[in-house]
N, C-alpha and C positions, 0 to 999 in steps of 0.2 A: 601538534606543536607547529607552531608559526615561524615560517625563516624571518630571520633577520633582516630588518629594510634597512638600507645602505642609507646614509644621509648624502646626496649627491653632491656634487662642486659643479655648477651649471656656469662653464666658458665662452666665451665669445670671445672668439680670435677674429679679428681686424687686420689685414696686409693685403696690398695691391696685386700681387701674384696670386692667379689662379691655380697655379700647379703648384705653388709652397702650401694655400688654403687647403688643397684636398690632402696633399702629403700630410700637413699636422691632423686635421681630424682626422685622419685613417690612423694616426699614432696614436694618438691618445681615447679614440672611440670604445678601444676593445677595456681599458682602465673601470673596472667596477666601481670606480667609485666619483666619478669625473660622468659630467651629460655634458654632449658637445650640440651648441647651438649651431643653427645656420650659418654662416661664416661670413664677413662685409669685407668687400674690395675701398670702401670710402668712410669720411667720418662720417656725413651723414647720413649713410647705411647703417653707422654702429648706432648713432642716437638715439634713431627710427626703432631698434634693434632693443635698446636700453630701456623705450619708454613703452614698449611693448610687452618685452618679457622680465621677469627676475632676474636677474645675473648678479652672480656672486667673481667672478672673475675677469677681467679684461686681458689675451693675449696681444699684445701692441705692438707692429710694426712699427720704427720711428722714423722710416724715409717711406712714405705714402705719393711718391708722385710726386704732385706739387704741393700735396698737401707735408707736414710735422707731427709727426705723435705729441708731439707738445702742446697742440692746437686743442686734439683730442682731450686731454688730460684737462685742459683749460676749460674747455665748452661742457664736459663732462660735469666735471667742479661745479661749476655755475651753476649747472642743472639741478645738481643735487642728489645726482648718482653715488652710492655708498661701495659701489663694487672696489674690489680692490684690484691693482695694474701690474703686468707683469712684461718688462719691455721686452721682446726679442728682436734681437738686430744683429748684422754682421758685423759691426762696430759702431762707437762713440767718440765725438772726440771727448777730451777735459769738462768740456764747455755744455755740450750740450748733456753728458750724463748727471753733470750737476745739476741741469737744468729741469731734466725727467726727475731725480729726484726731489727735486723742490718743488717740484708741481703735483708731485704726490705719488710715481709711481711707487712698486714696493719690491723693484727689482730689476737687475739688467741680466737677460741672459743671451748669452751671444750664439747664434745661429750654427757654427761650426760645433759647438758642442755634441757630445754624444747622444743619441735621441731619449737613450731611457732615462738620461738627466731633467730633463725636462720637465716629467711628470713627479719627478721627486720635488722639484724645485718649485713646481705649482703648490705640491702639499706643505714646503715649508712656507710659502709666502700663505696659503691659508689658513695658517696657524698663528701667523703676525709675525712673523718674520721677516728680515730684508735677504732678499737673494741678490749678492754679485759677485757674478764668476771670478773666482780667483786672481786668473792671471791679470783680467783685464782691472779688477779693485789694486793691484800691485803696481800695474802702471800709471794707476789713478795718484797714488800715494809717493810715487817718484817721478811723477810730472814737475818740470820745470817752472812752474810757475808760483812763487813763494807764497806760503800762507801768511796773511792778513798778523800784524805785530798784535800781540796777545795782552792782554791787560792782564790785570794781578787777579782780578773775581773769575777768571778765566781761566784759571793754570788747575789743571788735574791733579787731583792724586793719586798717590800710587796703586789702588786699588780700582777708579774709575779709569784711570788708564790701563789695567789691563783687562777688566770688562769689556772698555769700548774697543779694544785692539782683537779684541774673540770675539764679540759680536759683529766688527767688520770681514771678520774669517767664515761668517756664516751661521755661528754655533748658535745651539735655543741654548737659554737659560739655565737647562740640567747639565748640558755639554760645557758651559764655563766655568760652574761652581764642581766641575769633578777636574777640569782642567789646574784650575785654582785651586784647587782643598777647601772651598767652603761651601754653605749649605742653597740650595735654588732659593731661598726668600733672602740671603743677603745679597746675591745679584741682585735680585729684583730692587731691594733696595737700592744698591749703587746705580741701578739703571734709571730710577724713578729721583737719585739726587742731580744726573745727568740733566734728565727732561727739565729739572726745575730750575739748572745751572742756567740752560742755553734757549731755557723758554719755549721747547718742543711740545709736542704729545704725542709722535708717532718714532719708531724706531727709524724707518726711514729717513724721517727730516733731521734725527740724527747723525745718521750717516754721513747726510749731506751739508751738516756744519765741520765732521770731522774731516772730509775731503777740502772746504773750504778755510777751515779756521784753525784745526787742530793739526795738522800736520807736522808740526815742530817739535812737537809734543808724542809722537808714536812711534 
């Protein structure tokens, strides 16, 4: 009989700190089911890095020096890299998490967290999920700056609005439809009249009309 082959999640962690680089991959190396690539101090170490190997995940510092993880996200895009972005930073302001999220990452997670969050957080963004740390999505959502006057094709229902309010809590699909009392394909419906309301395709870029647009409305 033949063990089980693991199907990997092949990382590439990108941050300017030599000693945060070896701290994460010492964390997450021993994880069976995670391969951690060689690690880039710059973007274009990661590109180099990107057009080299496979990579199924990008860990992304977003203050690089002089360089922006936003740069990265941008240049990435262009390319034609499919991997998916997972930001870690000490903070964001308003401005620019909306910005990481429009550019496609598929998650904020903030550097003081607890380390073995981390690796949970990878598995939910590898699953399609949007990962943002709680506290910091809460301040995101009572920031001071008013959301954009909502038109009438724009106003939720009661049912997409508490979808979209448990999907910004984190939750997959089975976790809102037990939270709700309804079945995981009538999420998926309500999720999929979402994407078609606000012209999305990604759960992320969700996220990031409801930080922009929907706030009045949650």
């Amino acid at each position: 009989m033949t063990a089980t082959t693991v199907d990997k999640t092949r990382i590439l962690l990108l941050d300017d700190h030599a000693l945060l680089r070896e701290g994460v991959v010492r964390l997450l190396e021993p994880e069976p089911d995670f391969e951690m690539l060689p690690p880039c101090g710059s973007i274009d170490e990661a590109l180099r890095a990107l057009a080299a190997h496979p990579v199924d995940l990008v860990l992304l510092d977003f203050d690089l020096g002089n360089e922006r993880g936003t740069e990265f996200l941008r240049r990435a895009r262009g390319l034609g890299y499919p991997c998916r972005v997972l930001v870690v930073t000490a903070g964001l302001s308003e401005t620019d998490a909306i910005q990481v999220l429009s550019e496609g990452a598929s998650g904020i997670f903030l550097k003081h967290s607890p380390p073995d969050l981390l690796a949970r957080s990878i598995r939910r963004v590898m699953e399609g999920e949007t990962y943002l740390d709680q506290h910091y999505l809460s301040a995101l959502l009572r920031a001071g700056r008013p959301a954009a006057r909502p038109d009438r094709s724009n106003r939720l229902t009661e049912r997409e609005r508490d979808v979209l309010r448990l999907l910004l809590e984190g939750l997959a699909n089975k976790e809102i439809g037990a939270q709700l009392g309804i079945s995981e394909s009538s999420v998926k419906s309500a999720l999929q009249q979402l994407f078609e309301k606000f012209c999305v395709r990604t759960r992320s870029q969700l996220v990031r009309i409801a930080l922009e647009r929907l706030r009045d409305q949650l």
